[in-house]
N, C-alpha and C positions, 0 to 999 in steps of 0.2 A: 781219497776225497769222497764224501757222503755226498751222494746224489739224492734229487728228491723224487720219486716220483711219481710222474702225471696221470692223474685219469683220462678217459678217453673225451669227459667234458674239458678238461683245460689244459687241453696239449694244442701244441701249432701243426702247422700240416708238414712231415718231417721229409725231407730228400726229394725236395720239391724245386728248388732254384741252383744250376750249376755256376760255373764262375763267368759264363756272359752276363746271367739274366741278374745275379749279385753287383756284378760290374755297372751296367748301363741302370740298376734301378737307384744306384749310390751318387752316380753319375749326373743322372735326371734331377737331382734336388740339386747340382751346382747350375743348371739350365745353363747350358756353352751358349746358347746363342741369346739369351735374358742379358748374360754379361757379357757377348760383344758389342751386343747393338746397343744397350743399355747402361752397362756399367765404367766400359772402356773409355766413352768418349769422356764422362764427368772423370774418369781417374786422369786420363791425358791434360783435358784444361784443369781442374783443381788439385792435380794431383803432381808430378816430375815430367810431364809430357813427356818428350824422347824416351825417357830412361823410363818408363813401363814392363818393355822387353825384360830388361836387365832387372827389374824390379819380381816381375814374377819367376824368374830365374831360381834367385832368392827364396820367392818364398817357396818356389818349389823342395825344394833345397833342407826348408824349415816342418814342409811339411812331413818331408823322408824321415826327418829326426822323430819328428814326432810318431808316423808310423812304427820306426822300427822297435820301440817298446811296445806300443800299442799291439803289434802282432807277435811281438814273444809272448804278450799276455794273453795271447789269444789264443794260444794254443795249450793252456792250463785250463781255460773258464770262458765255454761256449754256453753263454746267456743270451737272451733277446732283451735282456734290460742293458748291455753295451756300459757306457758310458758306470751307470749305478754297478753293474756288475763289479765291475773294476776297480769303484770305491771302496764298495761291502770287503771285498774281499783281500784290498790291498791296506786301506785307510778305517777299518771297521763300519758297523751295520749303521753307525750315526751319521757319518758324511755318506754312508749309501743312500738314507734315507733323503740325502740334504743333496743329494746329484740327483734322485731320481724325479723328485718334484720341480728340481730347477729343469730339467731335463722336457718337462710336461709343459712347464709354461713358456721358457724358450721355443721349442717348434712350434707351439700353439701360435705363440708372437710370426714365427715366421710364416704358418700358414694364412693367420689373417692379414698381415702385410701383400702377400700374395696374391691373394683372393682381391684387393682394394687394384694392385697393380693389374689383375688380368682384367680386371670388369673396366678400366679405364683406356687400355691398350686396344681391349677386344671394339669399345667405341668406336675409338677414332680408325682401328682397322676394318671392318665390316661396315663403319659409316661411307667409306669408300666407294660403296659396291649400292650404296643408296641403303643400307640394313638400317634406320635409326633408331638404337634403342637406348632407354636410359643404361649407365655404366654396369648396375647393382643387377639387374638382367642378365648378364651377360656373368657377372659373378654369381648367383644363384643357381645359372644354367649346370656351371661348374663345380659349385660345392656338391650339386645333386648327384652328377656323374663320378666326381671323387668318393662319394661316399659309397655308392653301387661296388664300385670298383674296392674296395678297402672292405664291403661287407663280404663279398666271396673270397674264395682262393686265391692265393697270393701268387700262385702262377698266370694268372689271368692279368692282374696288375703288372707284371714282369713281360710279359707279350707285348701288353701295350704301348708298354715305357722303349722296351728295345726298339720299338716299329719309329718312335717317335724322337728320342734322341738319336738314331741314328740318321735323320731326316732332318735334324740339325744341324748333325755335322757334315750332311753333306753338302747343304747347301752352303754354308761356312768356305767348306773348302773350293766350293767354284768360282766361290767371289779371290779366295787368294791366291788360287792358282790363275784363275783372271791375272789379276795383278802382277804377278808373278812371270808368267809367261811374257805380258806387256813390256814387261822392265820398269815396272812403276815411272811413280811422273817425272815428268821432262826433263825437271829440275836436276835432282838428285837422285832417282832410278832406287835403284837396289843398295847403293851406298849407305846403307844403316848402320851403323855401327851400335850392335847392341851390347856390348861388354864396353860403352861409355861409361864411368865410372863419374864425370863430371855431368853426363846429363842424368842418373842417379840422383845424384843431390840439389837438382835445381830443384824448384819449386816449393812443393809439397812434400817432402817425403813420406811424412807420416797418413797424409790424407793419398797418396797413392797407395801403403800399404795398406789401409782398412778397404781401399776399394779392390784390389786384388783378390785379400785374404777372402769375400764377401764370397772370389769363386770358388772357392773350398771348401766352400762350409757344405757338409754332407759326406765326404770322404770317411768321416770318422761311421758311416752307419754301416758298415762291411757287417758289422759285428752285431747287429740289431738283426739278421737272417740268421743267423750262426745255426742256431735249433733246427730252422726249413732247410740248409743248405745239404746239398751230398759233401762228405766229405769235409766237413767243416775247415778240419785241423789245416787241408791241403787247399782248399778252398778262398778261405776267406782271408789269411793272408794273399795269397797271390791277389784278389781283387782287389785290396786296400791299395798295394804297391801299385798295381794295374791303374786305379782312380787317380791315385795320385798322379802319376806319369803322364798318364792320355790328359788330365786338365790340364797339369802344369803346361810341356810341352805345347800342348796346342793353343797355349791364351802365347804365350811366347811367340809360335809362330804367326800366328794370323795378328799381334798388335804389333808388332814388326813389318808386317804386309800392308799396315792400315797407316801408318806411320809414311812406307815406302810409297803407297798409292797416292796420298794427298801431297807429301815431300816433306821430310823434316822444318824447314823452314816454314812453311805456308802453315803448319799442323795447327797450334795454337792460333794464329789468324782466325784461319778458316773455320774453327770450333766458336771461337769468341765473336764471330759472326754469324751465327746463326741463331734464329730463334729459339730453336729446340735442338741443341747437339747431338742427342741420341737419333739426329736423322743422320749423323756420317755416314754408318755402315751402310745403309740404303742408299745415299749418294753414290758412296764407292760401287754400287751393287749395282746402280743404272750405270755410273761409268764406265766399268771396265766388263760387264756382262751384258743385259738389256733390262727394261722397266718391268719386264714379264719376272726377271730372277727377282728386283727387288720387290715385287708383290707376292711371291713368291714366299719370300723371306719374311714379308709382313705376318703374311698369314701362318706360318712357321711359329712365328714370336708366340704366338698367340698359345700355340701347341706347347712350345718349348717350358710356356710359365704352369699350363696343366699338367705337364709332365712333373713338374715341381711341387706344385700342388698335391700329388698324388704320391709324391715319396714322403713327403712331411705328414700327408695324412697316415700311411705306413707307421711311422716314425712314433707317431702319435700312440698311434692305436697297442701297439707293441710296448709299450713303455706303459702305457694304463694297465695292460693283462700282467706284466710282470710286477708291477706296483698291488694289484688286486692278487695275484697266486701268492706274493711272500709276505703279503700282511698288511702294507700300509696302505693301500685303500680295503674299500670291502670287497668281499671274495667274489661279487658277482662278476667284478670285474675281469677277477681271476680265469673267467671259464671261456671257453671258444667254443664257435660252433660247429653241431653234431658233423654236420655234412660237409661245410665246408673248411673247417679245422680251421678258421680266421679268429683276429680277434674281434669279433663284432661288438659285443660292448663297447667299450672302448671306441672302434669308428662310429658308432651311431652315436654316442654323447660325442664327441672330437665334430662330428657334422651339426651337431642341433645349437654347441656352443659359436660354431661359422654362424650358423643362419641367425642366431643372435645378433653377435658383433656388426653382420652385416648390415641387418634391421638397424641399430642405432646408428652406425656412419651415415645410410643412406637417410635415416628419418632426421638426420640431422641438419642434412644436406651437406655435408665434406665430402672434399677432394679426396679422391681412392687414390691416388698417388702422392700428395703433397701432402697429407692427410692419415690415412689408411695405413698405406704404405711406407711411408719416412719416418711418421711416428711408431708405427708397432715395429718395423721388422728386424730394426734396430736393439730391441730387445732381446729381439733372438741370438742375433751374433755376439752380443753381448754374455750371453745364456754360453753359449757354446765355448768360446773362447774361454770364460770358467771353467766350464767341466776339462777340458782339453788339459788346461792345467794340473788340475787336482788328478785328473787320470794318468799325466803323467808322472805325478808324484806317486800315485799310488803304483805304480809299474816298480819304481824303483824300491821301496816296502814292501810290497808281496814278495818279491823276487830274495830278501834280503830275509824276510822272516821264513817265506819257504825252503831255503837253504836249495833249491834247485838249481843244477849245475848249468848257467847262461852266462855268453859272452857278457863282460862289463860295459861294453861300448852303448849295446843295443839296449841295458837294464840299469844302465848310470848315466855314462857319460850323456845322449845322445836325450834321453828323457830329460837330465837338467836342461840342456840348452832349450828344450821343447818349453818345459814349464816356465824359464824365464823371460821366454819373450811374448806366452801368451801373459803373463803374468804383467807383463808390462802394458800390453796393450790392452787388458782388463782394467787398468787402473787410468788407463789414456783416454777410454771410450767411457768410462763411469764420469768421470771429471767432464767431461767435453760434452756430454751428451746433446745440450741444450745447443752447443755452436752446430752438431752430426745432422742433427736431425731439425734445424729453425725452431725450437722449442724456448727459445732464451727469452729471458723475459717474463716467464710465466713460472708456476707452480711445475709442470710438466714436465719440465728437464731436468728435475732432479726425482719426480714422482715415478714417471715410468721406468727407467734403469733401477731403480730402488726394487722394483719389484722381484728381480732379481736374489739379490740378498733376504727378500719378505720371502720367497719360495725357498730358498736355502734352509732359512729358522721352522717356517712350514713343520719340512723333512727330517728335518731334526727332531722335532716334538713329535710326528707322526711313528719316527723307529723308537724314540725312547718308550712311546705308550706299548709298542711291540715287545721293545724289551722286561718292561714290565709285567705285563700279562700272557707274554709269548718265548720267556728265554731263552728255548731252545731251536723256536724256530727263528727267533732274532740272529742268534749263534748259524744258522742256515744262510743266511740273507745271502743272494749273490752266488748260490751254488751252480755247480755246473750240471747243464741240463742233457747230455747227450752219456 
């Protein structure tokens, strides 16, 4: 395999993150504790309530399929373009081109969705404490810090991120071992039955799966370190599986606990009585802990959405240097810096693009979460679930044209299953967008999702002008870098 290689201006910083600081920084953009206290209760009331547990099971389940091509491929073709790599090299330089630009405005979506949600969280939780600032403050504060953080060394971003999801989950786990140890409530205690197969299909099904799948999104960036990692080959599969595992399992066990603490019965009540649902976990948190763990927690959340913020900026920044080294943007993108081998380009445009978007939400005066939030970030998953697809197709291509000797399970079967149900749910969430996200009614619900497919066609025209003026290094696109 033809490698390409780097100068000392546009290389990343090499054998710099082992398989914690890969794990917990992959980890940090699902934000465990964003989607307990935020994502769980809207899945429980709009979603299958009971059958959550049993719901993430599943998709845990869906999402092992989909790793396990994604990490046979990963041990052919350690890229920090991930996702594009995959394309270029499984599906040719055309759809590389057309993952890697969707790839840019997908997290892009996700970070400014983010940025509207911390600036709004961060309000009303430091408003608390008598802090009052406007929301867009409190997001500005953030995009500043993310961008610090994503212009140095990426082991520096990794310290931080470990220090901070693991300060998630620990507080996570004291509210469910609370619980836990209590014998949840009165009612019904510990009696959950989470392999209900009948409380699965109450409700919502389909609107519990998008809210679940929402905590997964980021698993697939194992392979965006690949280049920084020690040991890639050994590496970054094990993290991918590791991510998987440690989300799945633990949204299972603690919505299982949050289920058991209020009582399957009271569960839907008790949510569709409240003003603001995403106070349960804190309820449960003064419950069965004291008011000190759920401020505790508050102020955590707040952590948990920067720790997010700070992987998507990653995300970002990595995906612009790989776009600018093979050709489809300009090379200056291509280059990293002298000292700190980051891709600074890349985060400093990915930062001045936030303080843009931010400036128009706030001059506009929208809601950062109703707003901000619900309309962009939905893009993103939107973005991802695409690529997720076409990656797994291209898993099963590479593998078939490389004639390389891999199990058929982990390089056929296990990638169809992967590609058809993102494949469905790409087509569920395009359709629907306008009902996902309150956009019905307007131009918007069918304008923002589009953008999607407008960044596809992008990429497409961006490789073709490559392959015109570049064929051989078109024919390069997607090489491996170590």
């Amino acid at each position: 395999m033809n490698e390409i290689k780097a100068t000392p201006t546009n290389q990343l910083r090499r054998n710099s993150l082992g398989l914690i600081a890969v794990t917990f920084m992959v980890i940090s953009a699902a934000a465990p504790l964003t989607g307990v206290a935020g994502a769980m209760p809207l899945a429980f009331l709009l979603g299958n309530g009971t059958g959550i547990p049993l719901t993430f099971l599943l998709l845990t389940l869906v999402m092992l399929a989909f790793a396990a091509g994604y990490v046979a491929m990963s041990r052919h073709v350690t890229n920090a373009g991930a996702f594009y790599a995959y394309a270029a090299r499984g599906l040719g330089g055309h759809m590389g081109g057309a993952v890697a630009i969707t790839a840019m405005v997908s997290y892009n979506a996700m970070q400014f969705g983010l940025i509207g949600l911390l600036g709004g969280i961060s309000a009303g939780v430091f408003g608390q404490f008598g802090l009052t600032l406007d929301w867009w403050v409190y997001s500005l504060i953030a995009i500043l810090l993310v961008g610090i953080l994503g212009y140095r060394q990426v082991d520096l971003s990794a310290k931080v991120l470990i220090v901070l999801v693991a300060l998630e989950y620990i507080v996570v786990f004291i509210v469910d071992f609370a619980i836990l140890f209590a014998g949840g409530d009165q009612g019904t205690g510990l009696a959950v039955n989470i392999f209900d197969w009948q409380a699965l299909n109450s409700g919502s099904l389909t609107a519990a799966i998008l809210f679940c799948l929402g905590s997964f999104i980021g698993i697939e960036a194992t392979t965006i370190y690949g280049e920084e990692a020690r040991d890639p080959e050994r590496t970054i599969p094990r993290a991918t599986y590791l991510a998987v595992l440690m989300i799945g399992l633990f949204f299972v066990f603690t919505t299982w606990l949050m289920i058991a603490g209020t009582g399957a019965a009271n569960l839907l009540p008790m949510l569709g009585g409240l003003e603001d649902p995403t106070a349960h976990f804190f309820i449960l948190a003064e419950q069965y802990t004291s008011p000190t763990i759920s401020m505790i927690a508050g102020l955590l959340l707040v952590s948990s959405l920067f720790a997010a913020l700070s992987a998507f900026h990653n995300y970002i920044a990595r995906y612009s240097y790989v776009a600018g080294r093979e050709g489809l943007l300009p090379a200056v993108f291509g280059q990293t810096h002298i000292a700190h081998e980051s891709p600074h380009i890349g985060s400093v445009v990915q930062t001045i693009g936030a303080l843009v978007i931010l400036a128009v939400f706030a001059g506009l005066g929208l809601d950062p979460i109703l707003h901000m939030f619900t309309w962009i970030s939905q893009i993103g998953t939107l973005g991802v679930i695409g690529m997720m697809c076409v990656t797994s197709i291209s898993v099963i291509v590479f593998f078939r044209k490389a004639g390389v000797a891999a199990s058929p399970i982990s390089t056929i079967l296990l990638p169809i299953v992967a590609a058809a149900v993102m494949a469905a749910l790409f087509v569920y969430i395009f359709a629907n967008y306008g009902d996902l996200t309150g956009t019905t009614g307007g131009s918007l619900g069918w304008i923002l999702p589009s953008l999607i497919p407008l960044a596809a066609v992008i990429g497409l025209l961006l490789a073709a002008r490559l392959k015109s003026a570049e064929p051989a290094r078109f024919a390069r696109m997607g090489e491996n870098q170590r």
